[in-house]
C-alpha positions as CSV (number, residue, x, y, z in Angstrom):
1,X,-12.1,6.5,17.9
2,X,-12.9,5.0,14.6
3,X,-16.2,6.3,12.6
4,X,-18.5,4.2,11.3
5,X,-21.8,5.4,9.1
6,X,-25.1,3.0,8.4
7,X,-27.3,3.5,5.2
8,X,-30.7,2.3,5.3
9,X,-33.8,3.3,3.9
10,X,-36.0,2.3,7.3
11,X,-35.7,4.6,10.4
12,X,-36.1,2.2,12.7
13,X,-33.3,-0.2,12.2
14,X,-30.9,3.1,11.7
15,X,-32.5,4.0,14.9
16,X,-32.0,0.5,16.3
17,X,-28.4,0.2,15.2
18,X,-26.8,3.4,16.6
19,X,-28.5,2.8,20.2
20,X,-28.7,-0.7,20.7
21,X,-25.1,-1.6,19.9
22,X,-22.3,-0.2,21.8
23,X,-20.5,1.2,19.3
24,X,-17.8,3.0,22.0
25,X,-16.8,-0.4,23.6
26,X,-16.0,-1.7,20.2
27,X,-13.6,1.8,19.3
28,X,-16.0,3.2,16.8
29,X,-18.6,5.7,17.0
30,X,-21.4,6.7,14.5
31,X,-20.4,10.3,12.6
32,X,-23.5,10.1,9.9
33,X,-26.8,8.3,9.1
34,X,-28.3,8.2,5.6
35,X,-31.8,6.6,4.0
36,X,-30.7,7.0,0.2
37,X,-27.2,6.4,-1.8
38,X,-27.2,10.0,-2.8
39,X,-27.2,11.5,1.1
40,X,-24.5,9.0,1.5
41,X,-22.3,9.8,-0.9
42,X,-22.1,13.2,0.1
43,X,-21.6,12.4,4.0
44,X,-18.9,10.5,2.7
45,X,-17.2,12.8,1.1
46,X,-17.6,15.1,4.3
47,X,-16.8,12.6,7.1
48,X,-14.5,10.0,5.5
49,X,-15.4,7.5,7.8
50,X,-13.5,4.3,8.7
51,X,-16.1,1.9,7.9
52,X,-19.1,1.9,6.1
53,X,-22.5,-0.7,7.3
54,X,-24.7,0.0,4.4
55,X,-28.0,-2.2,3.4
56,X,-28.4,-4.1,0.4
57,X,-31.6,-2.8,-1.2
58,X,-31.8,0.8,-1.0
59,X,-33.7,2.9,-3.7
60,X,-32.4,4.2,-6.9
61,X,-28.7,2.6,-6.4
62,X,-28.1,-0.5,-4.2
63,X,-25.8,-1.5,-1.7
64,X,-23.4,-2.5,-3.7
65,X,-23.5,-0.2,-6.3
66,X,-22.6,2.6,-3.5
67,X,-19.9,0.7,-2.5
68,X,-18.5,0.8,-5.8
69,X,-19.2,4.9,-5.8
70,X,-17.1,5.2,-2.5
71,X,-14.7,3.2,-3.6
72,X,-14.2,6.0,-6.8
73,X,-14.3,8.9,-4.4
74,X,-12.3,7.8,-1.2
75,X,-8.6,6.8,-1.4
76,X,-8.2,4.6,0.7
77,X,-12.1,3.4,0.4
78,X,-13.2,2.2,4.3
79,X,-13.8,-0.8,5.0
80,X,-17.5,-1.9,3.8
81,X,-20.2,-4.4,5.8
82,X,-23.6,-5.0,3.7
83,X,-26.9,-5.6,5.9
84,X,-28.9,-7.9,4.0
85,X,-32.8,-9.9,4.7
86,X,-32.6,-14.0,4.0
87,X,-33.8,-13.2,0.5
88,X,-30.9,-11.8,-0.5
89,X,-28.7,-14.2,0.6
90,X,-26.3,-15.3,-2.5
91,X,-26.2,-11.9,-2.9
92,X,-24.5,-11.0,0.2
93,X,-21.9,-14.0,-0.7
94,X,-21.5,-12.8,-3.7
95,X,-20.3,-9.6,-2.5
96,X,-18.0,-11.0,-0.2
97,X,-16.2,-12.1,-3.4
98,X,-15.9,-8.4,-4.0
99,X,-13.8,-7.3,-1.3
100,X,-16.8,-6.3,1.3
101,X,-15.5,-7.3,4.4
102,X,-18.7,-8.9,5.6
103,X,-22.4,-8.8,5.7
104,X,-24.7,-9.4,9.0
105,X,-28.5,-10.8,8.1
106,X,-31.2,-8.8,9.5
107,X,-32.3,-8.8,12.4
108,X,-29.4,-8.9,13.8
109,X,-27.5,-10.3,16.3
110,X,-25.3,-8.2,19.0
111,X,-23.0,-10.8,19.5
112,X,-21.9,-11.2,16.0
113,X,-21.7,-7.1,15.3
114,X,-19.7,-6.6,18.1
115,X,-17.5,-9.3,16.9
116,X,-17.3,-8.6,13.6
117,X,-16.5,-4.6,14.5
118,X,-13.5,-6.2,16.5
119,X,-12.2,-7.9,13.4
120,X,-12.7,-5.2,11.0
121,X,-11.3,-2.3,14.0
122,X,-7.8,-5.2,14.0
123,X,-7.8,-4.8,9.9
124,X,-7.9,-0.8,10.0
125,X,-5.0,-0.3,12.8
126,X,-2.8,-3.3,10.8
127,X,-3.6,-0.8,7.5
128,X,-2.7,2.4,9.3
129,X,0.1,1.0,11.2
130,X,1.4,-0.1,7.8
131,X,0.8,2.1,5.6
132,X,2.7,4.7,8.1
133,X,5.6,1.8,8.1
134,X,5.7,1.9,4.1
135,X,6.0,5.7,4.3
136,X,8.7,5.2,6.5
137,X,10.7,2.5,4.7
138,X,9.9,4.7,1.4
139,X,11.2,7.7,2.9
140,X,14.5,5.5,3.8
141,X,14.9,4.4,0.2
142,X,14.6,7.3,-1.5
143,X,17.1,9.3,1.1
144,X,19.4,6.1,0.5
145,X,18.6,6.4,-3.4
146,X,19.7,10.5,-3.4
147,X,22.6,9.4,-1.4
148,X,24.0,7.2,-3.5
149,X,23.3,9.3,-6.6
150,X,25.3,12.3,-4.9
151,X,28.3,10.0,-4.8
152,X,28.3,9.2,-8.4
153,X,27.2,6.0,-8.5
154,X,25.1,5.1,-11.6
155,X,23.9,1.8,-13.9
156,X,20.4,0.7,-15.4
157,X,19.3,-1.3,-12.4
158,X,19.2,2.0,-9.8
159,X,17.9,4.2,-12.9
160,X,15.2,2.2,-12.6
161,X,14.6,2.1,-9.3
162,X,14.8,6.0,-8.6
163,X,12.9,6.5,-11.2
164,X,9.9,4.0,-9.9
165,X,10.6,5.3,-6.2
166,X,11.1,9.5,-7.2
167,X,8.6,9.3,-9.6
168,X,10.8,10.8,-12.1
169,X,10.9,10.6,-16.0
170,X,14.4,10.5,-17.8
171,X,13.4,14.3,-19.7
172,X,12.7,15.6,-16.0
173,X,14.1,18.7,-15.6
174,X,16.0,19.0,-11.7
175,X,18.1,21.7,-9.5
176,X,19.7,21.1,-6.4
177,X,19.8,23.2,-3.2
178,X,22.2,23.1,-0.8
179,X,21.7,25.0,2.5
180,X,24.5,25.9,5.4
181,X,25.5,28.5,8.0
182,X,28.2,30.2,8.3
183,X,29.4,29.0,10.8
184,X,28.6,25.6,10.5
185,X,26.3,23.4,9.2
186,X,22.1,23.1,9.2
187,X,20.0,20.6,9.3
188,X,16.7,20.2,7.3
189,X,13.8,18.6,8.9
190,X,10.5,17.5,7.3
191,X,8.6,20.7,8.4
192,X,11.6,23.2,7.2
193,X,10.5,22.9,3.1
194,X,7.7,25.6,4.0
195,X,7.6,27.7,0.7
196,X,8.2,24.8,-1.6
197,X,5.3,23.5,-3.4
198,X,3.9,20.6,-2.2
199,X,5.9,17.1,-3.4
200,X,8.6,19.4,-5.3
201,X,11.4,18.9,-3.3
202,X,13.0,15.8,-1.8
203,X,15.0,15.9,1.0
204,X,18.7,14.6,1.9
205,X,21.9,15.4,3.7
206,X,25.3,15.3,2.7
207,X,28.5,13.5,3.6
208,X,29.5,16.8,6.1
209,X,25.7,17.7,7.2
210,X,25.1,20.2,5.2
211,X,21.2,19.9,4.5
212,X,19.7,19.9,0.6
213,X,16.5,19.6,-1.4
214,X,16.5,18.1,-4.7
215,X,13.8,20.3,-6.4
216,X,11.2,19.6,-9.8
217,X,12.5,22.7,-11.6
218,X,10.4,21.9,-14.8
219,X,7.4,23.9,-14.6
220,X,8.9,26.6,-11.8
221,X,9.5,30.4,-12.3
222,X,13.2,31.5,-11.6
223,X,11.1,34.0,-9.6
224,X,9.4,31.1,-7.5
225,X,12.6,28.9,-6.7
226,X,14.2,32.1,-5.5
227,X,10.8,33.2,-3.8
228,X,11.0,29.7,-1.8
229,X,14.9,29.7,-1.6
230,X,14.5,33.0,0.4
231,X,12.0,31.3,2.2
232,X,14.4,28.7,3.6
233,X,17.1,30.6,4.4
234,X,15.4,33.2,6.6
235,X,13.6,30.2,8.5
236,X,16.7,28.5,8.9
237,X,19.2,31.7,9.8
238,X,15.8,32.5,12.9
239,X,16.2,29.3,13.9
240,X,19.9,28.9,14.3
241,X,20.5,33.1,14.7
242,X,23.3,33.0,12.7
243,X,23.6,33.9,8.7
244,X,23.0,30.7,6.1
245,X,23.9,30.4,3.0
246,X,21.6,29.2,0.1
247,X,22.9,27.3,-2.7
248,X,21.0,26.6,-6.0
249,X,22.6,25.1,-9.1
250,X,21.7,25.3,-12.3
251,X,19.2,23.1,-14.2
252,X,19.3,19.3,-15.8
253,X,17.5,16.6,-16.8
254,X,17.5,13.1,-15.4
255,X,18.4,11.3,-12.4
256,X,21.9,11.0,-14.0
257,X,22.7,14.7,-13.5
258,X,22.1,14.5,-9.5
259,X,25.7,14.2,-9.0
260,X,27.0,17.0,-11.0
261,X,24.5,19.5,-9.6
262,X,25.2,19.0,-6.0
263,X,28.6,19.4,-7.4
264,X,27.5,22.7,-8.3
265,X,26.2,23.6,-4.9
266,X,29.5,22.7,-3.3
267,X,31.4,25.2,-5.6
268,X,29.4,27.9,-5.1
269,X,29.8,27.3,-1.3
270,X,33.7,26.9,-1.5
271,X,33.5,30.3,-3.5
272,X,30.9,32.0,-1.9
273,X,30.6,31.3,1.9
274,X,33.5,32.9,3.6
275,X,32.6,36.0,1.0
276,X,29.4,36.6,1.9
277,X,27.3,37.0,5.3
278,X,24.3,34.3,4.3
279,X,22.2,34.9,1.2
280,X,20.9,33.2,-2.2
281,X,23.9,32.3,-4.5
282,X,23.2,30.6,-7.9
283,X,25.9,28.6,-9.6
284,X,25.1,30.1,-13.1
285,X,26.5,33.5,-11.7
286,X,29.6,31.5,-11.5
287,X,29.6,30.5,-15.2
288,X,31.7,27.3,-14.6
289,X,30.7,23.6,-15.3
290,X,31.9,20.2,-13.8
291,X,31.4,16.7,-15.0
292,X,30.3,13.9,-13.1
293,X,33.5,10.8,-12.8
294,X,32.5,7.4,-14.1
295,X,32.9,4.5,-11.8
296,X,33.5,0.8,-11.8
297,X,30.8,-1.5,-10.8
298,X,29.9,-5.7,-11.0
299,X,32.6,-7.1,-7.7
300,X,30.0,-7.5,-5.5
301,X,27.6,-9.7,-7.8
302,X,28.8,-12.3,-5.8
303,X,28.8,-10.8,-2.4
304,X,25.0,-10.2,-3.3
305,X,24.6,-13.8,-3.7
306,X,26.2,-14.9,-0.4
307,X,24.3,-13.1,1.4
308,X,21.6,-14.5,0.4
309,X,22.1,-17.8,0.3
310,X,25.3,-18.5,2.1
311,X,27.2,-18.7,5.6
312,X,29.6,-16.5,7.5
313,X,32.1,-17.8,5.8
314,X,31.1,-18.0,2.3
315,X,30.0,-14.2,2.7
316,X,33.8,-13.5,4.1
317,X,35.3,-15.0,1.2
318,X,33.4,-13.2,-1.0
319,X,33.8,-10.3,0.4
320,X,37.5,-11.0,0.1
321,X,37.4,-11.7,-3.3
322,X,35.8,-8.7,-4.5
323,X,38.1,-6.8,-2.8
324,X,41.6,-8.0,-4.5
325,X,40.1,-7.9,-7.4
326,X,39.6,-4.2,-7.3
327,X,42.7,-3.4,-5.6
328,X,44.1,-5.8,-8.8
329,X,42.5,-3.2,-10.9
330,X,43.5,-0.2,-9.2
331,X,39.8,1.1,-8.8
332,X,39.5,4.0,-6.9
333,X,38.7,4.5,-3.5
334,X,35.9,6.7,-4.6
335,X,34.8,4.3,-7.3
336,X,34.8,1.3,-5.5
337,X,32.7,3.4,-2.4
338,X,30.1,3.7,-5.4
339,X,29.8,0.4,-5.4
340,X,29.1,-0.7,-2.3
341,X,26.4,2.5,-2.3
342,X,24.5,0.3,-4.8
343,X,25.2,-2.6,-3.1
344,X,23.8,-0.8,0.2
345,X,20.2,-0.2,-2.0
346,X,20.0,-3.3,-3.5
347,X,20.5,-5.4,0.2
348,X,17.8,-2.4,1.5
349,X,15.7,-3.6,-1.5
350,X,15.9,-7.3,-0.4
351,X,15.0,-6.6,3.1
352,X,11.8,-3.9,2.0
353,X,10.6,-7.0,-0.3
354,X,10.3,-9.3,2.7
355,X,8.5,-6.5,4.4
356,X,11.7,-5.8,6.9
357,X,13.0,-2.2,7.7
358,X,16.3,-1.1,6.2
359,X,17.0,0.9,8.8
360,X,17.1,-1.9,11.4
361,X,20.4,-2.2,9.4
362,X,21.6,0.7,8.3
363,X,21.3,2.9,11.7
364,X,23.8,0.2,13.5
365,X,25.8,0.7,10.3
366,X,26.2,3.9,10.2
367,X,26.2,4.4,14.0
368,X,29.6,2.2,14.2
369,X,31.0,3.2,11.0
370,X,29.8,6.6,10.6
371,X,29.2,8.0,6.5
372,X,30.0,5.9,3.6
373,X,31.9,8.3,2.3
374,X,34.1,8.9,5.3
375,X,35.6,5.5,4.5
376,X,38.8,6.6,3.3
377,X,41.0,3.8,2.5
378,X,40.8,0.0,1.4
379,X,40.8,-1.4,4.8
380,X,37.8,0.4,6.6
381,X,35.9,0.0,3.4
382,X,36.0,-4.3,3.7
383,X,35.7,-4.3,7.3
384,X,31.8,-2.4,6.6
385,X,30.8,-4.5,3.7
386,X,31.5,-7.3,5.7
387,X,29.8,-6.3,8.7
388,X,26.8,-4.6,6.3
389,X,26.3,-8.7,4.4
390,X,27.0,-10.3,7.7
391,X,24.3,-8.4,9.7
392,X,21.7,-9.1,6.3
393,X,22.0,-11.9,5.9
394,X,21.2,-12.6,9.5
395,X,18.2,-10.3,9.0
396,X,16.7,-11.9,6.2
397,X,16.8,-15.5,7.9
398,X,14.9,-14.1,10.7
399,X,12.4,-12.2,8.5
400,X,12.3,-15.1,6.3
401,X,10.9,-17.0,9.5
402,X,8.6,-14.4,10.2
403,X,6.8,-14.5,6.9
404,X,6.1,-18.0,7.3
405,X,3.8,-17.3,10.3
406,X,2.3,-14.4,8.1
407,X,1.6,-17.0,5.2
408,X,-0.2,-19.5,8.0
409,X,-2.6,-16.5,9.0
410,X,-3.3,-15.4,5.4
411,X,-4.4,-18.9,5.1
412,X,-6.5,-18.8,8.0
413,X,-8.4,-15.9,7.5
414,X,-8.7,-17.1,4.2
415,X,-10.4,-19.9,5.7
416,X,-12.4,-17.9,7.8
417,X,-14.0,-15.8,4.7
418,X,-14.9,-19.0,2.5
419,X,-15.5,-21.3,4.5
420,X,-18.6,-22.1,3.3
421,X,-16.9,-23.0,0.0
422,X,-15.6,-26.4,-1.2
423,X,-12.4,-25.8,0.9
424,X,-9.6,-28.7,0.3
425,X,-6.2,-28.5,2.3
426,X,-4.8,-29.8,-0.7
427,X,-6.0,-26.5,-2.9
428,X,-5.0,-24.0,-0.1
429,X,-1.4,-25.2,-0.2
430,X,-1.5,-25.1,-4.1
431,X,-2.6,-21.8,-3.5
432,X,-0.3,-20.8,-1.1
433,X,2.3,-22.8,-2.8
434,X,3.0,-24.3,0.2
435,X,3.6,-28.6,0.7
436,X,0.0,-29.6,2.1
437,X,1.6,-32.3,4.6
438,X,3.4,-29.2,6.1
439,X,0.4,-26.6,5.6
440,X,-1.1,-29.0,7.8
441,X,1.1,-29.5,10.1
442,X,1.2,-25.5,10.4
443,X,-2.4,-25.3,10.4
444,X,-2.5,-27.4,13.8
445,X,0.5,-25.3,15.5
446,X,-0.8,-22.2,14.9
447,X,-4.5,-22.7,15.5
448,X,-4.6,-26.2,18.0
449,X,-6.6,-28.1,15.5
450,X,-6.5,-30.2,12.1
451,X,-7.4,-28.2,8.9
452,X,-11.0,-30.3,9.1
453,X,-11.6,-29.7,12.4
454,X,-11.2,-25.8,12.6
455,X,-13.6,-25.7,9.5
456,X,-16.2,-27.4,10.5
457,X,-16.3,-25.7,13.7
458,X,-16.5,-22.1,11.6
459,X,-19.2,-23.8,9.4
460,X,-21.4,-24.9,12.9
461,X,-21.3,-21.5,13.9
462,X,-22.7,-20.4,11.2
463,X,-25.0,-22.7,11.0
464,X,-26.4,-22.0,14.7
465,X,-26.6,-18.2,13.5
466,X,-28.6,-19.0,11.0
467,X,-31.2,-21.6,12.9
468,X,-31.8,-18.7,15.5
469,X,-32.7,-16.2,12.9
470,X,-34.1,-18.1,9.8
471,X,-37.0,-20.8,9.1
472,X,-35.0,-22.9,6.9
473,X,-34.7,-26.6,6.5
474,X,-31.9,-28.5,8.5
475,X,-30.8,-29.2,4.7
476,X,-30.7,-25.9,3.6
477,X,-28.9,-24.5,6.4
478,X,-26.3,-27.7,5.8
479,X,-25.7,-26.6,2.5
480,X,-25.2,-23.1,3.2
481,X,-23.0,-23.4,5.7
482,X,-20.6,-25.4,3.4
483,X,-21.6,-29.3,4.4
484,X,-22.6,-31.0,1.3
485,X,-24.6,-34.0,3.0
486,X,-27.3,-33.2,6.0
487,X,-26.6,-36.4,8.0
488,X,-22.8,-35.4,8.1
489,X,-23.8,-32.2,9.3
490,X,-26.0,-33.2,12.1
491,X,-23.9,-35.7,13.3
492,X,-20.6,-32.8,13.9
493,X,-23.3,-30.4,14.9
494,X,-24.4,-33.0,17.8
495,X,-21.0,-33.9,18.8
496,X,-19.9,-29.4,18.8
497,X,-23.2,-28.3,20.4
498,X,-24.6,-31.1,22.2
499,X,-27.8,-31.6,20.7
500,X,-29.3,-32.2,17.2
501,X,-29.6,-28.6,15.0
502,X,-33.7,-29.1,15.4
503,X,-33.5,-28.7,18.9
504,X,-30.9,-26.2,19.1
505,X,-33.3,-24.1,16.7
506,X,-36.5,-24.6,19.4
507,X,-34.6,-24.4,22.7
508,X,-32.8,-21.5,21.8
509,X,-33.8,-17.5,21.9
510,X,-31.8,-15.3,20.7
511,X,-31.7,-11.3,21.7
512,X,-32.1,-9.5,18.6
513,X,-32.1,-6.3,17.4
């Protein structure tokens, strides 16, 4: 159940609002009441509600000046509705223009609350649902980042990118840990970092299983890494009741250094392992260094551009290309494995940017093909970059359809929050950067009307809100609803509703709050 909280300085309408709408039916339920900006802020700050319903004139600080307050204090803010009387009218509008994600004129209606809580209950769910989806896909990334690092690959372009996705400066100071049993391997999940601080380590799993944490060292005690080293390995040996192994390496700077400190890990456990029944074990005891290979990289520029924007074919042949002309160069299997791990990130990129998943792709990959770095010899390696670009670039066509449909019901609800604005189809497509001719077209599949039709229809039912709650002049109501001439306006209202707006305003009563 989502919670909602009102602000208003009269009792009776906060008294009016929580009983008289049915806040259950529409999935939210009131957690806290306030008369003043200043109670509000701190139920805010103890409730964290979903949405806020907050009136325009309330002493000391308005409306809208609270809603700027939460919007300091609450990350993500909720979603905000303003209550506002006829007189404050433009205001309202105006602070539609500011994000508020609608306002309701007093009294008011049940039928338009309960709609409105429908349409703002749709937004939250879409936000959670994708902000847990970016988490997701950001998790993916960076595990595919780590990945790629481990195996030596390195240029500017995924420097960049690990260090916008990490988080990390170049002067950053790293370790890596590597944990195994001793008679096998262990896995690390999520919840098995207890005793690390929070958002130190990141976690990722090497080419044979073995679990690790790449760890923040700058700023930690050697007593505290050890403290949450031990940590790990006593979880890890209850879990699996057999001894594990704990591997830390010593300390760099920069992304650049990820390779040769996992490195490290892996020769203390060659060393170590079948010495010693589980424990900590640092490389520095070791007193031994090893240096990170350079690779090869720029043969699958074109590849990347197949994919994109060419056919099965033209991807093959590419594919092919790129190929001989590192077998021409006697690249290494190892070097040219880098490269298609930055060819990997950069096609998981592409797919994150048109708001696919990567892992749509990479599961299926991985689950045919097994580890990239099990990929031992020329052969195997083609036959998964081809069936990695193939499978993209069918992937991005379809998302590329998808994201037309999302561009149609941007514009739509677009529509549907200024609509009582000059609104041309010609602007919208400008906007959208859409043709108009095929924004219209669009418009009519997806909604079963023309562009005009559907917005007069949004500006008549606004219009018949406001003749059953407000005195104003057919002319007045014309113009605030968007129509710019009064005899225009009656004559679509009479051919919607049935009647002329004057006697829709004296036949009709409206239950109202």
């Amino acid at each position: 159940m989502l919670k909602v909280m009102i602000v208003d300085d009269e009792p009776w309408v906060l008294e009016g609002l929580r009983t008289m709408v049915d806040w259950e039916k529409s999935g939210f339920e009131v957690c806290a009441e306030a008369l003043n900006a200043g109670d509000a802020l701190r139920l805010i700050r103890e409730h964290r509600p979903d949405m806020l319903l907050t009136d325009i004139n309330l002493p000391v600080m308005s409306g809208l000046e609270l809603i700027a307050a939460v919007k300091e204090v609450l990350d993500p803010p909720p979603r905000f509705v303003i209550l506002s009387g006829y007189d404050d009218f433009n205001y309202a509008r105006t602070a539609l223009r500011h994000k508020v994600d609608g306002y309701l004129l007093k009294p008011v209606d049940e039928e338009e609350i309960e709609e409105l809580l429908g349409k703002i209950r749709a937004i939250i769910q879409n936000e959670t649902a994708s902000r847990l989806e970016g988490r997701k896909k950001h998790n993916l990334l960076v595990h595919n980042l780590i990945s790629r690092c481990l195996q030596g690959e390195w240029n500017e372009e995924l420097e960049r990118a690990a260090y916008s996705l990490l988080g990390l400066q170049p002067d950053t100071e790293l370790q890596c840990i590597l944990a195994a049993a001793i008679s096998g391997t262990v896995g690390l999940n999520e919840g098995d970092t207890e005793g690390f601080p929070e958002d130190l380590g990141y976690v990722f799993q090497d080419p044979a299983g073995r679990a690790g944490l790449l760890v923040r060292s700058d700023g930690l005690s050697s007593e505290a890494l050890e403290a949450a080293a031990v940590q790990v390995q006593r979880v890890q040996s209850e879990k699996l009741g057999v001894p594990v192994a704990v591997m830390i390496s010593g300390r760099r700077t920069g992304l650049r250094s990820i390779q040769e400190l996992y490195a490290q890990t892996l020769e203390v456990w060659g060393l170590k392992y079948r010495k010693e029944q589980g424990g900590i074990f640092y490389y520095n005891d070791l007193r031994t260094a090893r240096l990170s290979p350079e690779f090869a990289g720029g043969h699958f520029t074109r590849v990347l551009d197949e994919v994109k924007e060419g056919g099965p074919e033209q991807i093959r042949a590419a594919v092919r290309d790129a190929f001989a002309a590192m077998t021409a160069k006697r690249v290494t299997i190892d070097a040219a494995r880098a490269e298609v791990a930055h060819m990997e990130i950069t096609l998981c990129r592409s797919i994150a940017e048109m708001q696919g998943d990567p892992d749509t792709i990479m599961s299926a990959m991985r689950l045919e093909y097994g580890n990239l770095g099990s990929l031992a010899d020329y052969y195997k390696l083609s036959l998964y970059v081809d069936k990695l670009c193939q499978e993209t670039a069918l992937y991005l066509a379809e998302l590329r359809a998808g994201n037309e449909g999302n561009t149609i019901y941007n514009v739509i609800q677009y529509v549907d929050l200024e609509f009582r604005s000059k609104l041309q189809l010609q602007d919208l497509a400008r906007q959208f950067h859409m043709n108009s001719a095929y924004l219209g077209q669009l418009f009519r599949k997806e909604t079963g009307r023309s562009f005009s039709d559907y917005l007069n229809e949004k500006r008549i039912e606004a219009a018949k809100g406001l003749l059953k709650r407000t005195q104003l002049k057919i002319s007045d109501i014309a113009v605030q609803v968007g129509f710019s001439n009064t005899d225009y306006f009656i004559d679509k209202f009479k051919g919607k509703v049935g009647s002329s707006p004057s006697v829709y305003k004296n036949a009709h009563k409206n239950k109202q709050l």
